[in-house]
N, C-alpha and C positions, 0 to 999 in steps of 0.2 A: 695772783693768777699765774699758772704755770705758763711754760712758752710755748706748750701744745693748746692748752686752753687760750688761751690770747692766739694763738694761730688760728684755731677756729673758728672763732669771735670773730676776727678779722676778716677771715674769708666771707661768715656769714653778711657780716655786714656791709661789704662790697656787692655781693649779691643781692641783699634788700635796695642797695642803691640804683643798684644795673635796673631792677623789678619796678622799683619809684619811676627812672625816667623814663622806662618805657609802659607806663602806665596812662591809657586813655585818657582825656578829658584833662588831667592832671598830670602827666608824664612834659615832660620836653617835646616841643614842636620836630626839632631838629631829630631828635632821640628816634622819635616815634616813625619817620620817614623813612628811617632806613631800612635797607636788606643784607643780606647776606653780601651781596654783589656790591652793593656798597661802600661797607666795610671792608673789604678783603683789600681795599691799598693800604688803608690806614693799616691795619695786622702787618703788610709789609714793611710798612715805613718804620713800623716801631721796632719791627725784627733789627732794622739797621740800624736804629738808633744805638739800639741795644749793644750790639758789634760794634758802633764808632766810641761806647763812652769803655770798652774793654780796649779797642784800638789805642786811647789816649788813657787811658791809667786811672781814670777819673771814678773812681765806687761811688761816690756822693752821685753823679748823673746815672749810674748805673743802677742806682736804688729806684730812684727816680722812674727812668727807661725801663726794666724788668716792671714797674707796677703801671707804666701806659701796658706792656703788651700783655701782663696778667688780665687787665681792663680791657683787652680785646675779646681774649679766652670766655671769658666771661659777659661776653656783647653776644658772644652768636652761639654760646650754649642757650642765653635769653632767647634770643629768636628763635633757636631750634626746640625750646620749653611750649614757646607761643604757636608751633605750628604742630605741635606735638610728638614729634620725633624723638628728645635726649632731653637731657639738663645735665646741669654742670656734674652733680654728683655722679651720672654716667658715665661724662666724660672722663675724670676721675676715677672708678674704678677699671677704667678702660686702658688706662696707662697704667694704672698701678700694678692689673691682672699682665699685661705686656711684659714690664719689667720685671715682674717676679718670673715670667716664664721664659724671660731671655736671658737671667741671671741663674741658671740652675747653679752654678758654683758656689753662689753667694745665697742663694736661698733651699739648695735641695742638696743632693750629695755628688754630684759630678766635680773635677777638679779640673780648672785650667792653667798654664803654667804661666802664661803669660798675657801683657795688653794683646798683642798679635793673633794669640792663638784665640782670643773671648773676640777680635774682630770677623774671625774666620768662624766660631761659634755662631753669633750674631748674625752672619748671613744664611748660615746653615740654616739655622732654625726657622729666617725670615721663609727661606727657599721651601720648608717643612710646611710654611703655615699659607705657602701659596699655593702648594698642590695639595693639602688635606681640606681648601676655602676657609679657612679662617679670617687668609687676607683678598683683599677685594677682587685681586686681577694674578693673573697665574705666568707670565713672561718673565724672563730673566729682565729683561725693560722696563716691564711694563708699570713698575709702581714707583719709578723716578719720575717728581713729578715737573706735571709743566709750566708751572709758575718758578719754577727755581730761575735766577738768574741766568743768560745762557753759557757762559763761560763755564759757573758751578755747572749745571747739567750735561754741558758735555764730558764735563772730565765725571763723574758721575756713572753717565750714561758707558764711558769706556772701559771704568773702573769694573762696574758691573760686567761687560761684556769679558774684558780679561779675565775674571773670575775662572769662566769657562772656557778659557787658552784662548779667544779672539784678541790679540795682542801683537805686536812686534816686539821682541825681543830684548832691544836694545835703543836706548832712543836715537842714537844715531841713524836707524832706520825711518825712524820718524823723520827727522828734520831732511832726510832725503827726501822724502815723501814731500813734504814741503815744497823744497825747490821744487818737484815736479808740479804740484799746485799752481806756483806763483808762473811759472813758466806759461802754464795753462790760465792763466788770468791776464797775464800778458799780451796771450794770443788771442785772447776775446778784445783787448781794448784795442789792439792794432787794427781787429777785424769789425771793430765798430759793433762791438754785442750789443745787445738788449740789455735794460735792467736786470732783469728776470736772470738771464744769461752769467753777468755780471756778480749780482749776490751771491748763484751759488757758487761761483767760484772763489770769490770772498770770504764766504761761508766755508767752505773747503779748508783756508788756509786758517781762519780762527779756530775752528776744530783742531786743526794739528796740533797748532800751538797749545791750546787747551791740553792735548794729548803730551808735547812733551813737558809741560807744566809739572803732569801727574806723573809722569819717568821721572823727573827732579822733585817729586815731593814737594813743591812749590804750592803753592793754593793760587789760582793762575786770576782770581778776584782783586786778591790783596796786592799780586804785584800788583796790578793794575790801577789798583786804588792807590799806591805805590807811586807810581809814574806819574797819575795824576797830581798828586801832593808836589812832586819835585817838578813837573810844567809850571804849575801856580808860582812855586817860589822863584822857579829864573824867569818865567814872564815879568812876577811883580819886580825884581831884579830890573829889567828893560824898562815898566813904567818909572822906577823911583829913579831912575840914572837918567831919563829924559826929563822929566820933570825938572830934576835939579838944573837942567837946563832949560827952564821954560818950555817945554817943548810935551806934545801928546804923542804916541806911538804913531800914528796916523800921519802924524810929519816927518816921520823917520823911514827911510830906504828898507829893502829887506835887510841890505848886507849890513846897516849901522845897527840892527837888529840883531842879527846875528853873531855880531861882534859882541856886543854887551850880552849875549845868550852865553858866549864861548866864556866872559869873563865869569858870568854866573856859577860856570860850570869849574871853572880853574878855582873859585874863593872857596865851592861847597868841599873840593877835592883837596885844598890844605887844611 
């Protein structure tokens, strides 16, 4: 069997499977229950899984991961078969009809010089297929969507708007912008704001950041996922140095806290 045939094969039979458990009377109880709305965390979670086992180097978990989220793909083209909307083979030629038509270099005769100039291609044509309705919604905005993360989506969201010169310059301008933020959040909590009052100033200042994230080419998720990794290891640092003294965090000062935080930080930097 060739590896186009066995790809096949494979997909078919994933799809007989998907078809099985959601099948009446005899399908999965669990299977059978769900909706689209349902699904749609799990689709997320697998996306990350997907991203943490690239994050840590692991192909064996990524093999894995890629076929939970293939098994999503394939969960709600079922449902959308059962209410008679699409099926998977649609959805398939849906993307394959996409990227033959966002590849004209690679599939027709136009020539691009470089990754940069086929990113600037790729919005072109996206922007082409918004004002001919191809694509669903016609706003330079309007087709980032709202389930992205909000960090990803705002730098997204600005990325997009720079496109069309709504930009600063330089990111120094940004982080100016900033201070003025934080200054303006300041004066809400002096002045005893509101919730409401409060978030969007808050909001305000993770925007920016977000925005100089994308001035620094940074991916402003991963630092973060970043920072989190290195919280866990100097916290676990403070539990295992109290421990060794009998002791639980919860019996420890801030500053005897913060001490073994600062040692944490001196052993990661030799």
């Amino acid at each position: 069997m060739t590896d186009r045939t066995a790809e096949a094969a494979g997909t078919a039979r994933l799809i007989e499977i998907m078809a099985a458990l959601r099948t009446p009377e005899t399908g999965c109880p669990w299977d059978l229950e769900q909706t689209f709305a349902t699904i749609a965390p799990y689709t997320i979670e697998e996306a990350y899984e997907v991203a943490e086992a690239i994050r840590e180097g692991d192909t064996s978990a990524l093999r894995d991961e890629l076929g939970d989220l293939l098994f999503q793909v394939v969960y709600h083209a079922r449902m959308a078969e059962e209410a008679g909307a699409f099926a998977y083979a649609d959805v398939v030629q849906a993307i394959s009809d996409k990227m033959v038509r966002r590849h004209p270099h690679v599939f027709g005769n136009t020539e691009i010089a470089s990754a940069d100039a086929q990113t600037v291609a790729w919005e072109e044509q996206k922007a082409a297929e918004r004002a001919n309705g191809t694509a669903a919604k016609s706003g330079t905005l309007d087709d980032v969507p709202l389930a992205l993360p909000a960090l990803t989506r705002a730098e997204k969201l600005q990325k997009r708007a720079a496109r069309v010169g709504f930009d600063w310059p330089h990111v120094g301008h940004v982080l100016d912008k900033i201070g003025e933020e934080v200054a303006e959040l300041r004066a809400e909590i002096e002045s005893g704001g509101g919730a409401d009052r409060l978030a969007d100033e808050l909001g305000d200042i993770l925007f920016g950041y977000a925005n100089v994230a994308r001035h620094l080419g940074v991916d402003s998720e991963e630092a973060l996922r970043r920072c989190n990794a290195k919280f866990m290891r100097r916290f676990r640092h403070i539990e295992s140095a109290l421990a060794g003294e009998g002791r639980a965090p919860e019996s420890a000062s801030l500053a005897e806290m913060e001490a073994l935080w600062q040692a944490a930080k001196k052993a990661e930097a030799a």
